[in-house]
N, CA, C and O atoms as a CHARMM CRD file, in Angstrom:
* protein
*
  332
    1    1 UNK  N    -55.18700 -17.72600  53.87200 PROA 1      0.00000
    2    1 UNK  CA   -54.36500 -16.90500  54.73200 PROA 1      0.00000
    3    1 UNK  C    -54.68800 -17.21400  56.18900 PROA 1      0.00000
    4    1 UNK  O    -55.83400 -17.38300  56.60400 PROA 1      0.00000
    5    2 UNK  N    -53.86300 -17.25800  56.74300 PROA 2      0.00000
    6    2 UNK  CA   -53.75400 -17.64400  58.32200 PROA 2      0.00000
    7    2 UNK  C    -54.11300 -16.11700  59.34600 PROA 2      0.00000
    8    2 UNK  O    -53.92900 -14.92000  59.12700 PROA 2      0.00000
    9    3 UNK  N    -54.54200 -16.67600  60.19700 PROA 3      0.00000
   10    3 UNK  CA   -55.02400 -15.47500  60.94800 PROA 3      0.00000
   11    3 UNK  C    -53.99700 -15.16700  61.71500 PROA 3      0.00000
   12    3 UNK  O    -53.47100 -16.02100  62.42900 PROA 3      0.00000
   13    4 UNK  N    -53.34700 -13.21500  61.64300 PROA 4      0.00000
   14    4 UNK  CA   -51.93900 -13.09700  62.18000 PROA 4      0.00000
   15    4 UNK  C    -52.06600 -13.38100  63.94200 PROA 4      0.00000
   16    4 UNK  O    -51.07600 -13.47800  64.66800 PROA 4      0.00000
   17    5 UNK  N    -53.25900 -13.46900  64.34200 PROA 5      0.00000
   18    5 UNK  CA   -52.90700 -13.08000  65.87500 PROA 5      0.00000
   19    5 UNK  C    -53.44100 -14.67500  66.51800 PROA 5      0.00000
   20    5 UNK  O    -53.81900 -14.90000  67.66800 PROA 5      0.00000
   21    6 UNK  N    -53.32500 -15.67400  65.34900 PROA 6      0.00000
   22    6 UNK  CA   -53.18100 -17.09400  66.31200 PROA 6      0.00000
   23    6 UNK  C    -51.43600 -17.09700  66.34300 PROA 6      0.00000
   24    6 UNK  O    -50.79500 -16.44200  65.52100 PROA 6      0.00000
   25    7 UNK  N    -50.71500 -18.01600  67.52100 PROA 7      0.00000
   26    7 UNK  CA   -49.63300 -18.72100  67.67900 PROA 7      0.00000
   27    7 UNK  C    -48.90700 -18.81100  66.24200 PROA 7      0.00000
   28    7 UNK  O    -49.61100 -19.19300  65.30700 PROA 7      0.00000
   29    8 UNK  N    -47.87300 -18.56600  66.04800 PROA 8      0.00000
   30    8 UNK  CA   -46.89600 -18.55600  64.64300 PROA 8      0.00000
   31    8 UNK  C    -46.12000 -19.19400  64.64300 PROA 8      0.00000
   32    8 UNK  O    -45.97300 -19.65200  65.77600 PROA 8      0.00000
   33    9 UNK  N    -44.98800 -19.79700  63.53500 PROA 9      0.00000
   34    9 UNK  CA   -43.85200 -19.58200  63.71500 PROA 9      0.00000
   35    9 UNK  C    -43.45000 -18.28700  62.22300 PROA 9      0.00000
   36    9 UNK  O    -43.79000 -18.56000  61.07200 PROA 9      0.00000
   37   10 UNK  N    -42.70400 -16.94800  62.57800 PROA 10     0.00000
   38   10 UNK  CA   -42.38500 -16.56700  61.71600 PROA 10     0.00000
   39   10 UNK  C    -42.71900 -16.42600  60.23800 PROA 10     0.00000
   40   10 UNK  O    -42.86800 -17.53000  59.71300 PROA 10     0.00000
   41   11 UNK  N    -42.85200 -15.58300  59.56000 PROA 11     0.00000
   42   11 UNK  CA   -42.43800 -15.66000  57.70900 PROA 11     0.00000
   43   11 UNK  C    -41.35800 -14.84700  57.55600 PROA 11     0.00000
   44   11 UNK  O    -40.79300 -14.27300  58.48700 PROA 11     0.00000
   45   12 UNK  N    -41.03000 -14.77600  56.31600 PROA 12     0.00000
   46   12 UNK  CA   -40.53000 -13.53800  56.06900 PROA 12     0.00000
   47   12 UNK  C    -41.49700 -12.38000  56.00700 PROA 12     0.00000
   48   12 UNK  O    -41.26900 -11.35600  56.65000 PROA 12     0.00000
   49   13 UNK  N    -42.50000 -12.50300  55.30000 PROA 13     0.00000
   50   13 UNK  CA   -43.38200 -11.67900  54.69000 PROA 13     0.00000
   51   13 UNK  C    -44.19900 -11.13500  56.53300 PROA 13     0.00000
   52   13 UNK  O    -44.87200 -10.10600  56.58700 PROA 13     0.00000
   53   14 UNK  N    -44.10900 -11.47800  57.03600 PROA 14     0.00000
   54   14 UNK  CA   -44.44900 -11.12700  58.87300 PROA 14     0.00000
   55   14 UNK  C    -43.43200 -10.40800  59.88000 PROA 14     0.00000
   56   14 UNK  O    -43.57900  -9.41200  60.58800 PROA 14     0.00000
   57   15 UNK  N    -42.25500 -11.34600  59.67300 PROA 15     0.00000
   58   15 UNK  CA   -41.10600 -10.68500  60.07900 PROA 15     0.00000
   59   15 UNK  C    -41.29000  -9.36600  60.67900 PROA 15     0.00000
   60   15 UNK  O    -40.76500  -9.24500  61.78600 PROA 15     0.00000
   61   16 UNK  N    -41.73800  -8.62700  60.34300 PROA 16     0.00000
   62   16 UNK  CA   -41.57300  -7.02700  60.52900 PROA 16     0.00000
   63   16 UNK  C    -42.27000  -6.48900  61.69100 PROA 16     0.00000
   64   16 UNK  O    -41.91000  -5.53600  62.38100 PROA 16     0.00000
   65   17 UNK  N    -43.54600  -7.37700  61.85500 PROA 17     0.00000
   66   17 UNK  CA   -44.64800  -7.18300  62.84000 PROA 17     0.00000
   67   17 UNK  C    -44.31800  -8.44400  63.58200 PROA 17     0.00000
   68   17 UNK  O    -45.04700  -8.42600  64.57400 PROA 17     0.00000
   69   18 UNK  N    -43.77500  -9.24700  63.59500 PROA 18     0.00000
   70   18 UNK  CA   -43.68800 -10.53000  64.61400 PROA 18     0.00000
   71   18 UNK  C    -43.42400 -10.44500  65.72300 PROA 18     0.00000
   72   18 UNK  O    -42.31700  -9.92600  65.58200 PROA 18     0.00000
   73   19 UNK  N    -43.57100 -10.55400  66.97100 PROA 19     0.00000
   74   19 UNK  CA   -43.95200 -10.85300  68.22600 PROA 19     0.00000
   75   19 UNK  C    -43.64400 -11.80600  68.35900 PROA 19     0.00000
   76   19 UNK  O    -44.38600 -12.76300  68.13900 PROA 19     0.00000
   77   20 UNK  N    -42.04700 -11.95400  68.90000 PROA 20     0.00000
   78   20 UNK  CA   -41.00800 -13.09800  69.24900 PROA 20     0.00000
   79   20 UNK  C    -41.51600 -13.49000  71.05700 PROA 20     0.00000
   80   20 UNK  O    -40.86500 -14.32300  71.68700 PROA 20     0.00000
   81   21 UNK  N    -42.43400 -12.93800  71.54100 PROA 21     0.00000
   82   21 UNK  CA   -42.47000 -13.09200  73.29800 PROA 21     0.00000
   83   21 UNK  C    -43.85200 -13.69900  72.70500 PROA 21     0.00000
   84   21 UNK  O    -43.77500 -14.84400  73.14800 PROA 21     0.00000
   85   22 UNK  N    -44.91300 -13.65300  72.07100 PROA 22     0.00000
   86   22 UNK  CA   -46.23200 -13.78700  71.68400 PROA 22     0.00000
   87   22 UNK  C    -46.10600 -14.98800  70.49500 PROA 22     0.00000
   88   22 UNK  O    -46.86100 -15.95000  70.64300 PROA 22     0.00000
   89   23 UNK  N    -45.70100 -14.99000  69.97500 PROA 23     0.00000
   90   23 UNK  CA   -45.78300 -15.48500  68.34300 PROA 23     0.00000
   91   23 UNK  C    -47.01400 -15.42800  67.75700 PROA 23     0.00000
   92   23 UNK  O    -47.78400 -16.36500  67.54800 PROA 23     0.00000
   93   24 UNK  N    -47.19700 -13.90500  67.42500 PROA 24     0.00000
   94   24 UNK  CA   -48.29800 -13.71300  67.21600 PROA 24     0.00000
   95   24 UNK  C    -47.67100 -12.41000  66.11000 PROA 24     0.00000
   96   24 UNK  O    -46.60300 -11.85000  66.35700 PROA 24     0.00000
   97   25 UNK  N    -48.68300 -11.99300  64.65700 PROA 25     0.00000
   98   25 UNK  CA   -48.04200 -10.59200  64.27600 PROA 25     0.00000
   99   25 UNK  C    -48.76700  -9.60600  65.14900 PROA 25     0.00000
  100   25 UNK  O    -49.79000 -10.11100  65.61300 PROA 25     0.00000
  101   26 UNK  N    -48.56100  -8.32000  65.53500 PROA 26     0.00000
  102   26 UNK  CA   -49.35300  -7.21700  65.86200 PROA 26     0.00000
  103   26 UNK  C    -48.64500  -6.03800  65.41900 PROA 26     0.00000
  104   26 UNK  O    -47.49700  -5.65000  65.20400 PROA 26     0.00000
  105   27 UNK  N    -49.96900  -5.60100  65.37400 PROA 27     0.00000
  106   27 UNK  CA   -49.83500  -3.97800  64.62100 PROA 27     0.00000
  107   27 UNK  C    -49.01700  -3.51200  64.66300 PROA 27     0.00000
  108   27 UNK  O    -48.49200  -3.42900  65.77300 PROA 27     0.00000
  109   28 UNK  N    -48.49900  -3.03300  63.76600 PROA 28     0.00000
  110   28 UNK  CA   -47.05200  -1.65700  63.59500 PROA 28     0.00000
  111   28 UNK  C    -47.70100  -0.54700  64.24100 PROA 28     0.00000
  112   28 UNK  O    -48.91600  -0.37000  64.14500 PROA 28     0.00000
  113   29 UNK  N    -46.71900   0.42400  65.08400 PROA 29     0.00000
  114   29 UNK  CA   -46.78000   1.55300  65.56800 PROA 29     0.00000
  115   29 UNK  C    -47.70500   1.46700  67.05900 PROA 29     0.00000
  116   29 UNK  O    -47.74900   0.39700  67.66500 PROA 29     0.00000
  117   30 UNK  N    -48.37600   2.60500  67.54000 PROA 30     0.00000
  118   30 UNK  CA   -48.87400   1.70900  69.04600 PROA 30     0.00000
  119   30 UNK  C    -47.86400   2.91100  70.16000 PROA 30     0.00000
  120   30 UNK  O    -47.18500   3.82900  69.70000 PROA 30     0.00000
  121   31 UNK  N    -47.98100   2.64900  71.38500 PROA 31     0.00000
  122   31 UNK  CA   -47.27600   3.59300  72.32600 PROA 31     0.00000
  123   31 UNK  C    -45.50800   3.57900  72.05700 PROA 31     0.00000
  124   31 UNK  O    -44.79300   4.53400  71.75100 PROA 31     0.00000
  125   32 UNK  N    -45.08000   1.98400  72.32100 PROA 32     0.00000
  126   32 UNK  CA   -44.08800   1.61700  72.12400 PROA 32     0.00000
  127   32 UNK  C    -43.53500   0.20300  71.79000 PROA 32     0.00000
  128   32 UNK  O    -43.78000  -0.71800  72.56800 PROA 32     0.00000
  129   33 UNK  N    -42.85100   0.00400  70.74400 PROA 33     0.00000
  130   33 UNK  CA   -42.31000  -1.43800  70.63000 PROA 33     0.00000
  131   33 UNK  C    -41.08800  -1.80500  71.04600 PROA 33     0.00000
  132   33 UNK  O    -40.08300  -1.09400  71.01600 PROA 33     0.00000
  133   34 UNK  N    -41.12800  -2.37200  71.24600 PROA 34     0.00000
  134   34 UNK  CA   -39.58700  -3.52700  71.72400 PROA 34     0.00000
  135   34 UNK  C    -38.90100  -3.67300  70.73600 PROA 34     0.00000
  136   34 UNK  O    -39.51200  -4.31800  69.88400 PROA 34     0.00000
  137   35 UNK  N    -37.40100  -3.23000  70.27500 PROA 35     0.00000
  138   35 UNK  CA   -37.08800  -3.54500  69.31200 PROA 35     0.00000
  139   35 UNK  C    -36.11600  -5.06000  68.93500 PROA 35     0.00000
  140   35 UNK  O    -35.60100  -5.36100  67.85800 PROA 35     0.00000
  141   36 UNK  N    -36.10700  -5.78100  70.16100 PROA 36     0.00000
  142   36 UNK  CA   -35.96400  -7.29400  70.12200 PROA 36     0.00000
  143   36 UNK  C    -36.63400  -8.19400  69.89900 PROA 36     0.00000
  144   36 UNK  O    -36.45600  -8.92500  68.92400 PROA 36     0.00000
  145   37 UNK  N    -37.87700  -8.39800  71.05200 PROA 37     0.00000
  146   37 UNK  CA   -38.69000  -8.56200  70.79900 PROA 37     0.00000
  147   37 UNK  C    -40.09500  -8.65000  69.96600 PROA 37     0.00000
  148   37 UNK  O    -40.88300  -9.56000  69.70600 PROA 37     0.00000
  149   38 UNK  N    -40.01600  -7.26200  69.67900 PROA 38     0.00000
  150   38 UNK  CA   -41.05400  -6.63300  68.74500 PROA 38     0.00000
  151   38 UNK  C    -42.48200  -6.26100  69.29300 PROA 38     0.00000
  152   38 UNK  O    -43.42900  -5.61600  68.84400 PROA 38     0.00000
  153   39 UNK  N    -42.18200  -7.06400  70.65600 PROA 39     0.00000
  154   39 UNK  CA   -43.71500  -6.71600  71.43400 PROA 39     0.00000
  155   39 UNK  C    -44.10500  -5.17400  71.15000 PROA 39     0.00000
  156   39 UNK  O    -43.29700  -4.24900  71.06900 PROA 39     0.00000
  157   40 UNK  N    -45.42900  -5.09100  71.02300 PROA 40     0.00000
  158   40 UNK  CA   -45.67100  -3.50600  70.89900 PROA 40     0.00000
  159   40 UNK  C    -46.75200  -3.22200  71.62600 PROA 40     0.00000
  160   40 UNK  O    -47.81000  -3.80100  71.38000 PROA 40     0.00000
  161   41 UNK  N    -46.65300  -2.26700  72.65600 PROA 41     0.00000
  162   41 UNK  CA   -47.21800  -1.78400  73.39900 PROA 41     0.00000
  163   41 UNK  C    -48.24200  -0.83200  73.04300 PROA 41     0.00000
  164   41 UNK  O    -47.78600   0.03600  72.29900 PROA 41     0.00000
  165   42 UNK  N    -49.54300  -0.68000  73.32900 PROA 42     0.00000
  166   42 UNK  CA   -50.63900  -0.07400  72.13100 PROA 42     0.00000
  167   42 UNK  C    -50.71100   0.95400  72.78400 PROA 42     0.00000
  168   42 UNK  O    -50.87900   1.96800  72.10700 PROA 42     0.00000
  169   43 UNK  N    -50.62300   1.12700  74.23200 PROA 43     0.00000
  170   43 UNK  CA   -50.76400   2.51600  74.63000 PROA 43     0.00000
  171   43 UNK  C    -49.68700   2.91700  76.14900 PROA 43     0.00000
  172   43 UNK  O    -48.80300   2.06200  76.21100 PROA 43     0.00000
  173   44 UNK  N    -49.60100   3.65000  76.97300 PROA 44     0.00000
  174   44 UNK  CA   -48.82400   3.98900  78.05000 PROA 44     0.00000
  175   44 UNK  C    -49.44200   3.09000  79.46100 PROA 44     0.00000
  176   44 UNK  O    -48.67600   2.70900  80.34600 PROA 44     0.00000
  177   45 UNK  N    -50.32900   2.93800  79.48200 PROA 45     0.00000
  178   45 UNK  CA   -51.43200   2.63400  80.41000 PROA 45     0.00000
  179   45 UNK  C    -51.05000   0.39100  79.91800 PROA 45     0.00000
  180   45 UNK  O    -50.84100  -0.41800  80.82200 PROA 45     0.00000
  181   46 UNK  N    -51.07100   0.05200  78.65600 PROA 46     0.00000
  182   46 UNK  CA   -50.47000  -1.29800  78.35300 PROA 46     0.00000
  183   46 UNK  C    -49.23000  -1.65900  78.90100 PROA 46     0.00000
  184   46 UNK  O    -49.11900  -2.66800  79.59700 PROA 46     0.00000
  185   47 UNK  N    -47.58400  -0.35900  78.44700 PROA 47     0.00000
  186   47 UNK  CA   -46.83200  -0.69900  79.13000 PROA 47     0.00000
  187   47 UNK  C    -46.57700  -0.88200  80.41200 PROA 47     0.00000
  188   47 UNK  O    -45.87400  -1.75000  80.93100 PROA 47     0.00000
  189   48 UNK  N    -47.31800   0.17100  81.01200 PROA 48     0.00000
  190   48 UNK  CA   -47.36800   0.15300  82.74100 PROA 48     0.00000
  191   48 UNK  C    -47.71900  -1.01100  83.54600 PROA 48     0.00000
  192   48 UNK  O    -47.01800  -1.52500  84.41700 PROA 48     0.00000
  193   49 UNK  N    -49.32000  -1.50700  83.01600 PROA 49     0.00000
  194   49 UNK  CA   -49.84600  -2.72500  83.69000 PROA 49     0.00000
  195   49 UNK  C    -48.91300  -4.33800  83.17500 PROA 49     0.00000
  196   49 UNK  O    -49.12600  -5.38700  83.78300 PROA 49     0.00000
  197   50 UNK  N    -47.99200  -4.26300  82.08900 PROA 50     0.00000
  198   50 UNK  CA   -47.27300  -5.60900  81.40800 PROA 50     0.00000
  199   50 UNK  C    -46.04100  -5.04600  82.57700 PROA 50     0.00000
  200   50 UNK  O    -45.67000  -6.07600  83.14000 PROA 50     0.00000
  201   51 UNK  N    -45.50000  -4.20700  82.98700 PROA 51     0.00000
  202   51 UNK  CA   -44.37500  -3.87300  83.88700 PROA 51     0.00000
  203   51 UNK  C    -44.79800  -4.47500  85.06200 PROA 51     0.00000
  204   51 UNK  O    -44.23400  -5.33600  85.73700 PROA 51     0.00000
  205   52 UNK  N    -46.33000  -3.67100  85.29600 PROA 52     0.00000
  206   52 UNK  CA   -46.38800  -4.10200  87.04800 PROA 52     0.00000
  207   52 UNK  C    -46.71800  -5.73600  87.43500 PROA 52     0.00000
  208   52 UNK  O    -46.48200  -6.19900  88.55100 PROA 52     0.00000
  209   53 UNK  N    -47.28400  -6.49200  86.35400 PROA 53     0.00000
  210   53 UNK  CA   -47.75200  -7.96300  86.11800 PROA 53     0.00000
  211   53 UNK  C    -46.14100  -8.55500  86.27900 PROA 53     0.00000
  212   53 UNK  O    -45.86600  -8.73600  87.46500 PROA 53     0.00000
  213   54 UNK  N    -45.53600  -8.73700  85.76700 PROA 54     0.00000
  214   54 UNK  CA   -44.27900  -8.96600  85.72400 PROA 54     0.00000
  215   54 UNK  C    -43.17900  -8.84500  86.59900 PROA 54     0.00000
  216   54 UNK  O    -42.45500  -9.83600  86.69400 PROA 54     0.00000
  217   55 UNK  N    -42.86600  -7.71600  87.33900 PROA 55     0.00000
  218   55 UNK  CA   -42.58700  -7.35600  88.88900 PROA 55     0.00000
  219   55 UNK  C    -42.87000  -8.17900  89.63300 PROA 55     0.00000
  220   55 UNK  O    -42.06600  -8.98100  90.10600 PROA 55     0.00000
  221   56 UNK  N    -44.72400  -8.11000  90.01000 PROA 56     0.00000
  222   56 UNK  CA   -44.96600  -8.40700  91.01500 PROA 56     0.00000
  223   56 UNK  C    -44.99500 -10.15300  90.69400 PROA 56     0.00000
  224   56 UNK  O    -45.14800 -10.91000  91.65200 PROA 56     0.00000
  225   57 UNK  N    -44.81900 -10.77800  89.12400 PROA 57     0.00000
  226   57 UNK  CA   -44.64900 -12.22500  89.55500 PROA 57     0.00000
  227   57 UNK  C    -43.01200 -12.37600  89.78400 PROA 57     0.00000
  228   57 UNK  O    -42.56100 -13.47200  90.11500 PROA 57     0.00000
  229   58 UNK  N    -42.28800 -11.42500  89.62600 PROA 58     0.00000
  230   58 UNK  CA   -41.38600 -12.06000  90.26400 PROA 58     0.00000
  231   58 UNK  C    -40.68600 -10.97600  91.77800 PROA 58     0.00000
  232   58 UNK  O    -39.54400 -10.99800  92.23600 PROA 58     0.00000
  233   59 UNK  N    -41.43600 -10.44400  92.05700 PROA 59     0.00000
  234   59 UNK  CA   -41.45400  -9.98500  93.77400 PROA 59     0.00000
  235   59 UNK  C    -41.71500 -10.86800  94.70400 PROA 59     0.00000
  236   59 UNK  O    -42.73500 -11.51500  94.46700 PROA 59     0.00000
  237   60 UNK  N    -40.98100 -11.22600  96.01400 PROA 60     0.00000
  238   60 UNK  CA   -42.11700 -11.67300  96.99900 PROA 60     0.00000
  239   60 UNK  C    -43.26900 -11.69600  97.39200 PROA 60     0.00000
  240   60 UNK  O    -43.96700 -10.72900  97.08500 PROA 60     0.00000
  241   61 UNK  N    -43.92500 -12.88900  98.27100 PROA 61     0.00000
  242   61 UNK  CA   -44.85800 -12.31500  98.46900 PROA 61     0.00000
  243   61 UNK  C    -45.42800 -11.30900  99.56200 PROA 61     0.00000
  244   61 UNK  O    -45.08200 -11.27100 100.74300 PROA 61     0.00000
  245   62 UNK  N    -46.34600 -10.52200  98.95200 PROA 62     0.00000
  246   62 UNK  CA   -46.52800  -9.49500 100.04200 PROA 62     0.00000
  247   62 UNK  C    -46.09800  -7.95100 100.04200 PROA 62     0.00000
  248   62 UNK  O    -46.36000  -7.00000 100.77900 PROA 62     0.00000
  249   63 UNK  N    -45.19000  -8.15300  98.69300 PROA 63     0.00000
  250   63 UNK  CA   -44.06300  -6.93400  98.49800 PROA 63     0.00000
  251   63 UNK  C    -45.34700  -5.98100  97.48900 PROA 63     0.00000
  252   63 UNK  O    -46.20400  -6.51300  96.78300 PROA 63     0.00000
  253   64 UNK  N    -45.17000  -4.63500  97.66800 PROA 64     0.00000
  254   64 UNK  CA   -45.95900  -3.40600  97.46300 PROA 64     0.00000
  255   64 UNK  C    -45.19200  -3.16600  95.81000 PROA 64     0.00000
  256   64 UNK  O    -44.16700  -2.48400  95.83200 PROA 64     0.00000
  257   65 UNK  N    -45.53900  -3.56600  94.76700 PROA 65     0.00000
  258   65 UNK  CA   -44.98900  -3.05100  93.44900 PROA 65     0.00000
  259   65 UNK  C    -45.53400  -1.33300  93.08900 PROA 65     0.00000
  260   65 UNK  O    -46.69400  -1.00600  92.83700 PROA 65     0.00000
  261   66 UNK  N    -44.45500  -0.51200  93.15000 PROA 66     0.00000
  262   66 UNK  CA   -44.72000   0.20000  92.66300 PROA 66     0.00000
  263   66 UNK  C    -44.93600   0.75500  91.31500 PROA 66     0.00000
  264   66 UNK  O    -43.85800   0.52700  90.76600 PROA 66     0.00000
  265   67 UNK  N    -45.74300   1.38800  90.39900 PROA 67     0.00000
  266   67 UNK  CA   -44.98100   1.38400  89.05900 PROA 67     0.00000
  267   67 UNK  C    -45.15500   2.70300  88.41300 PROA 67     0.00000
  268   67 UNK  O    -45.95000   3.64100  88.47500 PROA 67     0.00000
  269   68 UNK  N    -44.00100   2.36000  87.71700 PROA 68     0.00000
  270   68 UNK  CA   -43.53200   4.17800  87.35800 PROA 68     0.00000
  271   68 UNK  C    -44.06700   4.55700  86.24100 PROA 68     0.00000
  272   68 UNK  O    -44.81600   3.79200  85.63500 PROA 68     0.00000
  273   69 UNK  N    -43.83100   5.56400  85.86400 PROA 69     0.00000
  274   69 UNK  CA   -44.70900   6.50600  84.87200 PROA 69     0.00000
  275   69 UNK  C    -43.77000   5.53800  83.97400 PROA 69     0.00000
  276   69 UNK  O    -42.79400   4.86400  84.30700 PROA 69     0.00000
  277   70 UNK  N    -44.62600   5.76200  82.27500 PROA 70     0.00000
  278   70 UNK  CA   -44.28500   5.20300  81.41800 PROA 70     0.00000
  279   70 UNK  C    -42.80100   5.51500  80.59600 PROA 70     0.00000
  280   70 UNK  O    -41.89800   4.76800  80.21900 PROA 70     0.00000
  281   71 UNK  N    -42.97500   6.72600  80.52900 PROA 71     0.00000
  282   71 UNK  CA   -41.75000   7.58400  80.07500 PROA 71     0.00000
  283   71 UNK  C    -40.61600   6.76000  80.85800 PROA 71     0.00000
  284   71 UNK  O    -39.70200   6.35400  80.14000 PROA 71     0.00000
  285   72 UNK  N    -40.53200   6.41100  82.40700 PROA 72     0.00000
  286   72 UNK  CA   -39.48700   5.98600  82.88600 PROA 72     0.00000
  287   72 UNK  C    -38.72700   4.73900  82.68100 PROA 72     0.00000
  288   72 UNK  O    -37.53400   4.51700  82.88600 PROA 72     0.00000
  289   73 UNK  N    -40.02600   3.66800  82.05900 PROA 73     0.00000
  290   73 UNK  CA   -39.66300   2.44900  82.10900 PROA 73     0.00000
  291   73 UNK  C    -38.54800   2.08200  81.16700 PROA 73     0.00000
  292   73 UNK  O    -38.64500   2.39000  79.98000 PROA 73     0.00000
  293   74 UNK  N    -37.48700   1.43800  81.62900 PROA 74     0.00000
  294   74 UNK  CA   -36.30200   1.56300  80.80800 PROA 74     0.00000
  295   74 UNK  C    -36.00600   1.02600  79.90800 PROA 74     0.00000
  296   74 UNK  O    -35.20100   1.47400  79.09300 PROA 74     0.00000
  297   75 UNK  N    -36.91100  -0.71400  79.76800 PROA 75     0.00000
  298   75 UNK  CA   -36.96200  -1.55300  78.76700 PROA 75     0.00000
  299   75 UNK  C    -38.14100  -2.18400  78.73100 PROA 75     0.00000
  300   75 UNK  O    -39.08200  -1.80000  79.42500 PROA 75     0.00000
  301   76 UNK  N    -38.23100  -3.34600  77.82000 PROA 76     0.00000
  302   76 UNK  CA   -39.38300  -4.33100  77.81000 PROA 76     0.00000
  303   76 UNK  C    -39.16100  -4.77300  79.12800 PROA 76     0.00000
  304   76 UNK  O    -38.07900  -4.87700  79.70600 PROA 76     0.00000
  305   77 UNK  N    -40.56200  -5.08400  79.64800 PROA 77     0.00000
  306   77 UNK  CA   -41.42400  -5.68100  80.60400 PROA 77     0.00000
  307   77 UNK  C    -40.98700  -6.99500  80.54600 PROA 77     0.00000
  308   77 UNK  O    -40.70000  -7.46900  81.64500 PROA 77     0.00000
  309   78 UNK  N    -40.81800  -7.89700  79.35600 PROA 78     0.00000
  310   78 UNK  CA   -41.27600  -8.97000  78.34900 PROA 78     0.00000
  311   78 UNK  C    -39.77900  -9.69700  78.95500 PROA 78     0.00000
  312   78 UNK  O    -39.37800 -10.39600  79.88700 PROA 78     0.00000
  313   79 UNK  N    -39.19000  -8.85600  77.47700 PROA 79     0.00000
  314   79 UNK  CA   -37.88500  -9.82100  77.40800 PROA 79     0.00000
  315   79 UNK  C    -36.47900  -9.03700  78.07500 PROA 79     0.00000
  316   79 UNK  O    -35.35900  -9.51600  77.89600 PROA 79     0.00000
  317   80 UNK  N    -36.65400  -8.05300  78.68800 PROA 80     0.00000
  318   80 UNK  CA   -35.88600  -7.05200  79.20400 PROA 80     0.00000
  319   80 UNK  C    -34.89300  -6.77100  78.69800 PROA 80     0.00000
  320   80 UNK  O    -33.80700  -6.78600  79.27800 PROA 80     0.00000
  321   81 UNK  N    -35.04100  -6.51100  77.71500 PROA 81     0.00000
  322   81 UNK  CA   -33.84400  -5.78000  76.47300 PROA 81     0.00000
  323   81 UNK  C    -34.47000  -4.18700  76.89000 PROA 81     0.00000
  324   81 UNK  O    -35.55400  -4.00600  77.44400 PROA 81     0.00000
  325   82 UNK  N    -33.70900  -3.33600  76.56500 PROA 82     0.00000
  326   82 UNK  CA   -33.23600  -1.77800  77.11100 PROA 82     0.00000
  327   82 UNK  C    -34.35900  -1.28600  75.46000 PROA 82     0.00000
  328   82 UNK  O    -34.73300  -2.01800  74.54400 PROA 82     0.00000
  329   83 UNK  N    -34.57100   0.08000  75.66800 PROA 83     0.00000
  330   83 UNK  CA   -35.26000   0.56500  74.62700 PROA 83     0.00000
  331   83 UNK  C    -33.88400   1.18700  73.43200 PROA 83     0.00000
  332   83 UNK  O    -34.18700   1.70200  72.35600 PROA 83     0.00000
């Protein structure tokens, strides 16, 4: 058996937990998952810092990222599909 959290491509039998931004499986359940993606976010404090990483690489430089409470964030960080 292959270890789920090296680089993948897909199974079926994975499918469910697969991590299409990662190719990696990870855990079912967690703060929040992506339901395109599948990325899953393990806690509120994960989604926040994958939001503000992401922003600020694609902000100018110099620009002040703010980042919002978790509840607000509207989609994946990742692949920006909507929740």
């Amino acid at each position: 058996m292959t270890d789920p959290s090296v680089p993948h491509e897909p199974t079926p039998e994975c499918a469910p937990l697969h991590c299409w931004w990662h190719n990696t499986d990870e855990p079912d359940g967690g703060y929040r998952a992506c339901f395109e993606c599948r990325h899953v976010y393990a806690t509120a404090e994960d989604l926040r810092e994958t939001w503000r990483a992401e922003v600020a690489a694609a902000a100018l430089p110099g620009a002040v990222v703010v980042v919002p409470p978790a509840d607000e964030i509207g989609g994946c960080p990742l692949c920006a599909h909507d929740w």
